[in-house]
N, C-alpha and C positions, 0 to 999 in steps of 0.2 A: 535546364530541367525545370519544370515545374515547382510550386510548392504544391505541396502534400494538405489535404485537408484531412478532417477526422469529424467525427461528431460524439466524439468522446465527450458524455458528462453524465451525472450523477452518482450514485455509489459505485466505488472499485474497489472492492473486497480483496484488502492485502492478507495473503491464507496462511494458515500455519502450515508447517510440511508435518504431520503426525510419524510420527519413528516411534517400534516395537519396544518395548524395554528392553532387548537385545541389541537398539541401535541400528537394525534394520531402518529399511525406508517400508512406511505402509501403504500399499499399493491404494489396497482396500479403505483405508482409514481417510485418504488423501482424496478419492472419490467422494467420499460421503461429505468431507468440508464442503467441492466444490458443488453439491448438489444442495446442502442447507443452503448455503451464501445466494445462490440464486435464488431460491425456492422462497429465500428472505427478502426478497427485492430488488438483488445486488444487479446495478446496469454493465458491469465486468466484473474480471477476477484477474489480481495478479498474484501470477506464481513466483515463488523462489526468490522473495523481499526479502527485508527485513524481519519482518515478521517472522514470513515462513523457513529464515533463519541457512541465508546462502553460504553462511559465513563457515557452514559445520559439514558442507557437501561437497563431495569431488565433483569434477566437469560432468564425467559421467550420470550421477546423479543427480544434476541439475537439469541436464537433457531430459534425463525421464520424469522426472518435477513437470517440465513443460509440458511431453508428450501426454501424461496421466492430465493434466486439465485440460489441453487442447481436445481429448477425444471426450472426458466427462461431460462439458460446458456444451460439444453435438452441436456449437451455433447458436445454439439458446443467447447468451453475450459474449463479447469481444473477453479473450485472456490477452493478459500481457505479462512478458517476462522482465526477471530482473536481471539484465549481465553485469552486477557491480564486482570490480575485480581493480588492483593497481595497476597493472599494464593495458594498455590500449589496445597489445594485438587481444590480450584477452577478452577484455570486453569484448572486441569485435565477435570474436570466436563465440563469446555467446549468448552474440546477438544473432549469429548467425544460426548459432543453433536453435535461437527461439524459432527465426523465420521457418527452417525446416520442418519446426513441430505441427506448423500454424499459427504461432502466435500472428496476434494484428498490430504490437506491435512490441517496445521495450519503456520500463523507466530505470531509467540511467543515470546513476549516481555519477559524481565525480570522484576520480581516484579515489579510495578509502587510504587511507592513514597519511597520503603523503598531499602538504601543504603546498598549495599549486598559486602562482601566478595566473592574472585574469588574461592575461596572452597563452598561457599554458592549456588553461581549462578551455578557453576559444579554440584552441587549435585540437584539445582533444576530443570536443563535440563536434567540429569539423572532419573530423577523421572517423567516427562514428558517423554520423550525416550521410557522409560519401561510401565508407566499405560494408556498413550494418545491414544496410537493405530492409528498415523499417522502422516505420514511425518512433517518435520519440518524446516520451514523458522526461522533461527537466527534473531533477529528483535535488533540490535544493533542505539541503540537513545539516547546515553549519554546525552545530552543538556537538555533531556525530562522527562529522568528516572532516572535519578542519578544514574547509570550501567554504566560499560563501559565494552566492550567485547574488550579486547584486543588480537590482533593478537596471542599469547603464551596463551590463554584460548581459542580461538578459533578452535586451532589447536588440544587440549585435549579433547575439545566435538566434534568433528568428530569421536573421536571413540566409540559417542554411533549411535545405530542404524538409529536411525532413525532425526537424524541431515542431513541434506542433501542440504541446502542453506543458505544463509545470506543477506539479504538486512542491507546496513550499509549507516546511515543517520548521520554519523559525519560532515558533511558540508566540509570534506578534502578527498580531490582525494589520495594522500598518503598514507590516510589508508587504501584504496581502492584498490590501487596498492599492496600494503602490502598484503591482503587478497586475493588476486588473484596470487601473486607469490609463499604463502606459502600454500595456501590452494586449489589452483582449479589445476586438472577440478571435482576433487572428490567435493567440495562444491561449490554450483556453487553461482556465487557472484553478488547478484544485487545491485547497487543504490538504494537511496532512495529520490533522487533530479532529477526530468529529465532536470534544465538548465544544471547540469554535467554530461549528461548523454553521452554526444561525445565524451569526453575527457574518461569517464569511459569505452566504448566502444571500446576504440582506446588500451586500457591498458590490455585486457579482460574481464571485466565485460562480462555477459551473456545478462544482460538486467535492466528495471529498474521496481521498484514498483510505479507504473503512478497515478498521482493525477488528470494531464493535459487533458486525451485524452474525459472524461466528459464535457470538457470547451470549448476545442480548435480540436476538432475531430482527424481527422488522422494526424495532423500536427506529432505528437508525433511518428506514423508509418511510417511517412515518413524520420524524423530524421532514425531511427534505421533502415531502407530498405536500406541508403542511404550510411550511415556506412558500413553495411552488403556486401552491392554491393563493397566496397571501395572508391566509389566515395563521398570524403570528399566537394570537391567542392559544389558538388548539398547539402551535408546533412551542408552547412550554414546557407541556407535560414533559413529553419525550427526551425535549433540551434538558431538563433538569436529571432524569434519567440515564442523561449519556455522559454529566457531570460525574455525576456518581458513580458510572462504571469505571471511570475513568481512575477511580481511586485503586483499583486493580494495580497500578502500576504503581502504588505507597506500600505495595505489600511485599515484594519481592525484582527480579529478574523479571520486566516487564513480560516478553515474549512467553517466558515460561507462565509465567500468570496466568495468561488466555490460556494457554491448553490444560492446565490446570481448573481453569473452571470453567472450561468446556467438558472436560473427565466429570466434574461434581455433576454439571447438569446433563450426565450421560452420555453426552454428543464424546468422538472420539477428536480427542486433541491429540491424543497421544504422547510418548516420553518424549523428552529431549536428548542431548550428547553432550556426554563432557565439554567444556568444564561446568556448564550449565548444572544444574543440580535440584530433581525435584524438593517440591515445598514439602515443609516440616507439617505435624499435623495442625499446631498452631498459626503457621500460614494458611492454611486451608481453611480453619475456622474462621481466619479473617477473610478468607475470601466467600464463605459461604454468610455468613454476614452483610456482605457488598450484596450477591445475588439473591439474599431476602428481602432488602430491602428496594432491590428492584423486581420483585412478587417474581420473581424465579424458580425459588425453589418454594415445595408446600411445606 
């Protein structure tokens, strides 16, 4: 078989999943992300991350996670799904169900909770590769997953087919570098931080997996335009800006953060699900402080 090419780069809007304060899924709510996130610049969207919080959804509702952006995004940019699950057939299962939605393609973590050998994790990106039936974002989150994809394992799963990027959220620019010297332009290599995402830019990175552009709009496309252009000067502003949003994540329950001050700034983030638990009011003030300071709110 072939390898697989893709032209996967720039921003990939990891989305939140908005749920009712009744813990519904919002149909409606979950449309309107996927249409800011574009409308912000965003070169894709993935559904049913981290972020968007896979950990709290049945299969069932993960399907319709997919389906709800696959028909919002109309082709406008590439969605991609997340099938992180412990078992392999599961993953498969849905990755398979991305492919039926239309996803273009998946980023795929490795098993969550369970601590895997580099023959383990080779053989279960192999197995993905072969039964998934679509492209594949490397999803490297050691701090998260008790995985670690090291550059010498990384470089042995490029020769399955359908391996084709890596978003790498070590919190270190070096491994970053590393990944891009030994692996691109065949794999192409995103971020998983956008306050590193200028420095990961300047190194070759392609682009980042975007938490921010849901919160803070085009600031995020303005960073990476600015880059792009070479002009490092202009892309401080924004840099500095995306430091600072970043403090979002000192104040509470990262994920719940964002939808949290997506709600301040009106946009619908929507509630979360136990055990998650919305912010107090005095988290809020701290968040609405973070978003004045980035001329957010009047």
């Amino acid at each position: 078989m072939a390898r697989t090419t893709v032209d996967w780069h720039g921003l990939y809007a990891v989305i939140v999943t908005p749920f009712s304060a009744d813990g519904a899924l919002d149909e409606a709510g979950n449309r309107s992300v996927v249409d800011f996130v574009i409308e912000a610049g965003c070169h894709g969207v993935i559904a049913a991350g981290s972020t968007g919080e896979f950990y709290l959804m049945s299969a069932d509702e993960r399907g319709r996670v997919f389906d709800i952006a696959v028909d919002q995004a109309a082709g406008r940019v590439a969605v991609l799904g997340c099938p992180a699950a412990i078992g392999i057939e599961e993953t498969v299962a849905h990755t398979k169900r991305a492919a039926e939605a239309g996803c273009a393609g998946v980023m795929a973590l490795t098993p969550i909770y369970a601590s895997l050998s580099d023959r383990e994790i080779e053989e279960f990106y192999r197995r993905l590769s072969g039964e998934g039936g679509l492209p594949i974002m490397l999803y490297n989150s050691p701090k998260l997953v008790n995985n670690n994809l090291s550059t010498d394992l990384v470089v042995k799963l490029m020769e399955l087919d359908q391996v084709v990027a890596i978003k790498d959220t070590t919190w270190d620019i070096y491994t970053t570098m590393e990944f891009v010297r030994r692996c691109s332009p065949e794999l192409r290599v995103f971020v998983g931080l956008e306050d590193i995402l200028l420095p990961a830019l300047s190194v070759g990175a392609v682009g980042a997996v975007a938490m921010m552009p849901q919160v803070v709009g085009r600031i995020t496309r303005d960073l990476y335009d600015a880059v792009m252009d070479g002009d490092l000067e202009r892309a401080r502003a924004p840099h500095e800006k995306l430091v600072r949003a970043y403090d979002i994540f000192k104040v509470g329950s990262g994920y719940v953060g964002i939808k949290e001050a997506m709600n301040l700034l009106g946009r619908t983030g929507g509630a979360s699900r136990p055990p998650m638990l919305p912010y107090t009011e005095a988290q809020r003030d701290e968040l609405r402080a973070i978003l004045s300071d980035l001329g957010l709110l009047s």
